[in-house]
Backbone bond lengths (Angstrom), bond angles and torsions (degrees), N, CA, C in turn:
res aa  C-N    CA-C-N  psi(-1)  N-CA   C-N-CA  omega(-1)  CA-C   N-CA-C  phi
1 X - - - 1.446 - - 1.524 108.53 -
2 X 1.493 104.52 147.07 1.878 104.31 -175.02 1.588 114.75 -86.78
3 X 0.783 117.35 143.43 1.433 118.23 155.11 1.455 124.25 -77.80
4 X 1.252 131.27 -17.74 1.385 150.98 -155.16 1.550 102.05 -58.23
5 X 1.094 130.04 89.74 1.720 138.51 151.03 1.714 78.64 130.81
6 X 1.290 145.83 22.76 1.179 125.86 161.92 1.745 97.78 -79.82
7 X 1.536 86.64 134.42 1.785 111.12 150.83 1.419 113.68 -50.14
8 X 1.243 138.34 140.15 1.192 163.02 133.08 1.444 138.20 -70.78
9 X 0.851 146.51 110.68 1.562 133.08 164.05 1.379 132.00 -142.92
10 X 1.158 112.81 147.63 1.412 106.90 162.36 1.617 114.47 -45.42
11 X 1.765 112.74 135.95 1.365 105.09 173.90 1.263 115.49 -79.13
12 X 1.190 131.03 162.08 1.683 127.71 168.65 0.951 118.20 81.67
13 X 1.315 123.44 33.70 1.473 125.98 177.01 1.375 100.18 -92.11
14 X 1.358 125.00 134.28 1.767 130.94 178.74 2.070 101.45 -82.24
15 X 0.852 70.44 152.77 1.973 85.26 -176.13 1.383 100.24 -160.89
16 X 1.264 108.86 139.27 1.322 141.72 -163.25 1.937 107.46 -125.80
17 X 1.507 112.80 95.16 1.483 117.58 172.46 1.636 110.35 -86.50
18 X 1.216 107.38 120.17 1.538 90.83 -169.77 2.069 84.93 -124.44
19 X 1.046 112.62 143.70 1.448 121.02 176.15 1.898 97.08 161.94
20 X 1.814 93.81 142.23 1.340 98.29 171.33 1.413 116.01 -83.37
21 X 1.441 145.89 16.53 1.107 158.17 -169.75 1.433 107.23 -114.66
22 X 1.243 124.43 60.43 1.551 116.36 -174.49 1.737 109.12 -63.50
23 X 0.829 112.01 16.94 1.909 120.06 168.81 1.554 115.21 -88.57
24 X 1.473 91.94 -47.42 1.644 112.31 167.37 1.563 106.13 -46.27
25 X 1.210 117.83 -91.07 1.707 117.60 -164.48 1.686 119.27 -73.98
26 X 1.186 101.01 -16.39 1.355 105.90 158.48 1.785 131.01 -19.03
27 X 1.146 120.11 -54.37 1.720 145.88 150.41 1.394 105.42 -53.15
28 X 1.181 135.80 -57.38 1.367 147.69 154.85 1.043 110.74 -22.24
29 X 1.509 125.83 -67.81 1.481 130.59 -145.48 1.570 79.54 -96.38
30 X 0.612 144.36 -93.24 2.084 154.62 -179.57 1.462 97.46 19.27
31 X 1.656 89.37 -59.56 1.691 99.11 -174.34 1.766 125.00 -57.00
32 X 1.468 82.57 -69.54 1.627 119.71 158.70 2.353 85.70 -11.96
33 X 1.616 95.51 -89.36 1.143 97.52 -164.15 1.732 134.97 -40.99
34 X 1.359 94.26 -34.07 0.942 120.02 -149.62 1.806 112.56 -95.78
35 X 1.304 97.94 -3.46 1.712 133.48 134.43 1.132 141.86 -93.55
36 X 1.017 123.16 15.98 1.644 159.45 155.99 1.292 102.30 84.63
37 X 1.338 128.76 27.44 1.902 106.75 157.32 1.511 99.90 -70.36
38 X 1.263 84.06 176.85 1.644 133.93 162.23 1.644 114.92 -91.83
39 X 1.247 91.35 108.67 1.490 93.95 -175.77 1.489 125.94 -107.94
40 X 1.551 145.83 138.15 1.031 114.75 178.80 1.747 98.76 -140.28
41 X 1.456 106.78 118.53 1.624 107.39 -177.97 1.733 100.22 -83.02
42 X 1.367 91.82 158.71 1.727 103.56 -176.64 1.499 111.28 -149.76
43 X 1.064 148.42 144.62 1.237 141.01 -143.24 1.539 97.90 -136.16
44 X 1.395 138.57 -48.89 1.309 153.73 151.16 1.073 132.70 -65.90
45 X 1.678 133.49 113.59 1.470 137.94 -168.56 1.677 99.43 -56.10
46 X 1.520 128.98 -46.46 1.039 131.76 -150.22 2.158 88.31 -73.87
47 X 0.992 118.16 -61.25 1.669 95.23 170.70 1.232 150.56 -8.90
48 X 1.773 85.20 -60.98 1.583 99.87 -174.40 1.557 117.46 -64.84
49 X 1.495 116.83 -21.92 1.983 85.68 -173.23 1.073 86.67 -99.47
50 X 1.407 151.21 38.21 1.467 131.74 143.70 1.378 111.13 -95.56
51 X 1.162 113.61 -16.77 1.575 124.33 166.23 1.398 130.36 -88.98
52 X 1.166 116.78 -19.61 1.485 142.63 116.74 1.517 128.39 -30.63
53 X 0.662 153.59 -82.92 1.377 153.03 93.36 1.698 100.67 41.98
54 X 1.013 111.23 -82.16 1.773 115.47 -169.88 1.578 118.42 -64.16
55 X 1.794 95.61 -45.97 1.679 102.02 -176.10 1.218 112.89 -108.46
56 X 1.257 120.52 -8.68 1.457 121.09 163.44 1.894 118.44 71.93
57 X 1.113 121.22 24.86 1.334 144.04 -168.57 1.728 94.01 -35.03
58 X 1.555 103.55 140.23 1.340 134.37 176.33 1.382 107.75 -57.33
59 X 1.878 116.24 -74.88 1.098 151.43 122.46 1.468 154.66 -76.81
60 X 1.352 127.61 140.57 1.490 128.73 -163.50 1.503 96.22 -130.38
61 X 1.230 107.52 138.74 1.323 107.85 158.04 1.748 115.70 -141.92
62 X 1.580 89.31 134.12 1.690 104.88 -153.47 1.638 121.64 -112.15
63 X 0.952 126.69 111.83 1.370 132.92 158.08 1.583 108.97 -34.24
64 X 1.332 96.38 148.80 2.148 89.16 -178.45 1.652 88.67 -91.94
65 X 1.314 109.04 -38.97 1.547 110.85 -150.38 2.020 118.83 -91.09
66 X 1.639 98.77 62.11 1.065 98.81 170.36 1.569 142.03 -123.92
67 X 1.129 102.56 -170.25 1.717 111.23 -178.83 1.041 109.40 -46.67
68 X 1.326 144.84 156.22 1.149 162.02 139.45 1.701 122.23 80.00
69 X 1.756 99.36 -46.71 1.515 116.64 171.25 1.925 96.92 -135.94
70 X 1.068 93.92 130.63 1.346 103.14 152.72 0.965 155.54 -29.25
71 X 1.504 168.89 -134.84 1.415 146.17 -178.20 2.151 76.18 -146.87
72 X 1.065 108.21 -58.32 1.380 112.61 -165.79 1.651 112.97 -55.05
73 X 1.642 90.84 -50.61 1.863 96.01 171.01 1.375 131.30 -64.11
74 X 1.417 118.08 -19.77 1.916 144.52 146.89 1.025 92.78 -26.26
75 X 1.960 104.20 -93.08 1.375 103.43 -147.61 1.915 112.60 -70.71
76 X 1.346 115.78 6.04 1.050 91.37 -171.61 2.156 101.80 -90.63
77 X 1.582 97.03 -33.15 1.240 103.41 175.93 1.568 101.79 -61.91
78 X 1.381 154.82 -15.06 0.896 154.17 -176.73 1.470 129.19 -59.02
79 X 1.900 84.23 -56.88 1.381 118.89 -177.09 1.712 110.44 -70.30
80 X 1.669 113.93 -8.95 1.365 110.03 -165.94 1.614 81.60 -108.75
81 X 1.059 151.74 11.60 1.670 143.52 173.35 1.303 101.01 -69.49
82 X 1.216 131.42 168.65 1.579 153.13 -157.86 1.694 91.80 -89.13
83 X 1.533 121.69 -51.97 1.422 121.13 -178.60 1.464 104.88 -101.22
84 X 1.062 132.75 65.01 1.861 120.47 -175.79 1.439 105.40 -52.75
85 X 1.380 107.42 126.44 1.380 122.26 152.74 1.567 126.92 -40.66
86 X 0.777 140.02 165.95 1.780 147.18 176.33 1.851 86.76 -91.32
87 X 1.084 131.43 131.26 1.303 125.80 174.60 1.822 121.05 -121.38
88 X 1.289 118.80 111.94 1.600 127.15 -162.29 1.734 87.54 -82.33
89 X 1.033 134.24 140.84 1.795 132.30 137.59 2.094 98.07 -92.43
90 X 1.297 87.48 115.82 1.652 114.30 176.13 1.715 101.07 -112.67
91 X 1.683 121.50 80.11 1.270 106.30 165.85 1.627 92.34 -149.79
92 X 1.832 88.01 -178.97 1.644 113.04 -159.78 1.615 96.36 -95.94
93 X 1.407 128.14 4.29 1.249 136.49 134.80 1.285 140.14 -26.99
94 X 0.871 147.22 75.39 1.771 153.11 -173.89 1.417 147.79 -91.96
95 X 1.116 94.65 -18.14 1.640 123.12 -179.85 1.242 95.45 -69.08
96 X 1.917 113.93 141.67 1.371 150.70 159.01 1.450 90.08 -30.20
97 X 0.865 144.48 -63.28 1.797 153.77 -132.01 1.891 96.04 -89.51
98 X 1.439 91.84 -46.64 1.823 99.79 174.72 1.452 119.65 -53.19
99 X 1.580 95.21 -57.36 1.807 107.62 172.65 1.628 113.03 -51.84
100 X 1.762 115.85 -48.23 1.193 111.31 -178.49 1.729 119.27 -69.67
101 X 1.329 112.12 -15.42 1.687 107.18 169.85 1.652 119.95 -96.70
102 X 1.143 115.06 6.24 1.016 143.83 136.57 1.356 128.54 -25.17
103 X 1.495 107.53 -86.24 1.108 135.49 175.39 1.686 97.87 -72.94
104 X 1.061 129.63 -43.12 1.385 110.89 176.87 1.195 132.64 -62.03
105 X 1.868 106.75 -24.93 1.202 109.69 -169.67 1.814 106.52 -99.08
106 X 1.134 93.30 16.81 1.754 103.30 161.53 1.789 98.19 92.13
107 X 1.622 137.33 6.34 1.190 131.86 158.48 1.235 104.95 -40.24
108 X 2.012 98.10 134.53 1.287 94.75 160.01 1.533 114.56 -108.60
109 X 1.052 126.80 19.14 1.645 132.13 169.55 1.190 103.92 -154.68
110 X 1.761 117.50 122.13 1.660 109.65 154.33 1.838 120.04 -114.38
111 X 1.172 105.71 136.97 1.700 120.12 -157.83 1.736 94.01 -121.20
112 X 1.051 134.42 124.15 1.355 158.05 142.36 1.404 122.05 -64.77
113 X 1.330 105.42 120.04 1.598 106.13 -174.37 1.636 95.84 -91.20
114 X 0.961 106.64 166.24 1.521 132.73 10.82 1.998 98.10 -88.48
115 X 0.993 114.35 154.24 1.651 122.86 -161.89 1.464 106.54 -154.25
116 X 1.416 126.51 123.14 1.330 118.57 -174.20 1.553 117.40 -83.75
117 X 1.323 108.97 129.51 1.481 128.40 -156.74 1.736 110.77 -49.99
118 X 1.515 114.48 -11.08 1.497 130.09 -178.04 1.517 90.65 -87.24
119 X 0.869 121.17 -39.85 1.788 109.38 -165.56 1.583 104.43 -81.64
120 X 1.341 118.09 -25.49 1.440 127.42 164.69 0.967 106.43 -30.37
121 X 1.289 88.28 -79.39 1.997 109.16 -165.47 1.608 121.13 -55.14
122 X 1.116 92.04 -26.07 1.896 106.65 174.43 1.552 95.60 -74.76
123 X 1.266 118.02 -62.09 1.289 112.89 -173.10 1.859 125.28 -47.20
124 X 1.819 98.09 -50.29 1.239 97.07 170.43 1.859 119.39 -67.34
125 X 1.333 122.40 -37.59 1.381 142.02 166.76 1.802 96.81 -40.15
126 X 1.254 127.85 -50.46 1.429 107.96 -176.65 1.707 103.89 -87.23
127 X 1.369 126.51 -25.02 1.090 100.85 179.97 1.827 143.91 -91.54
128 X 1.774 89.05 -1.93 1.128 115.23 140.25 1.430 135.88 -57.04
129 X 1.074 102.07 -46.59 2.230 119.45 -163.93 2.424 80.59 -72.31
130 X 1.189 108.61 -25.50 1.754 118.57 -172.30 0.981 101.86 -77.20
131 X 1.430 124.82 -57.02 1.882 122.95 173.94 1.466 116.39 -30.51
């Protein structure tokens, strides 16, 4: 049997799903797991940098449009932690203006849903295998 277009990864990489739509990353995380990270879904911006903070995540990948803190104000508080995460923006957001706060707020990948959950994982899979 081939391996040929199988994903690879280091096991044990921590990843951080943050979106209030746990239907959304659901496919995500399956995968995610099922390549041996460590996964941790989160539904509330205000969570994550204390969970951040504790588990110290490889990668995050963030919804812009959430509870409490924002997707943009995350990754930027993210990017200022002692270990910054690799940070994905995963939203149904699209606009020129989205991509450019993005990039301001120190994302290093932004993905527009709807996006099939295989190209995710490729996406996060290379920018991990880059760390």
């Amino acid at each position: 049997m081939s391996n040929e277009g199988a994903v690879v990864v280091s096991p044990g990489r921590r990843v951080f799903l943050v979106d209030d739509n746990p239907a959304t990353v659901e496919p995500i995380h399956q995968r995610l797991c099922a390549l041996g990270h460590v996964t941790t879904v989160l539904h509330d911006g205000a969570q994550v940098l204390e969970a951040a903070r504790r588990e110290r995540p490889d990668l995050a990948i963030l919804e812009v449009m959430l509870p409490e803190v924002n997707g943009y104000q995350l990754c930027r508080e993210l990017k200022r932690l002692e270990h910054p995460p690799i940070v994905v923006m995963l939203t149904s957001r699209s606009e020129p203006e989205d991509r450019f706060w993005a990039t301001e707020c120190g994302a290093d990948l932004f993905l527009s849903k709807p996006v099939e959950p295989e190209l995710v994982v490729q996406q996060v899979t290379a920018l991990l295998d880059a760390k």
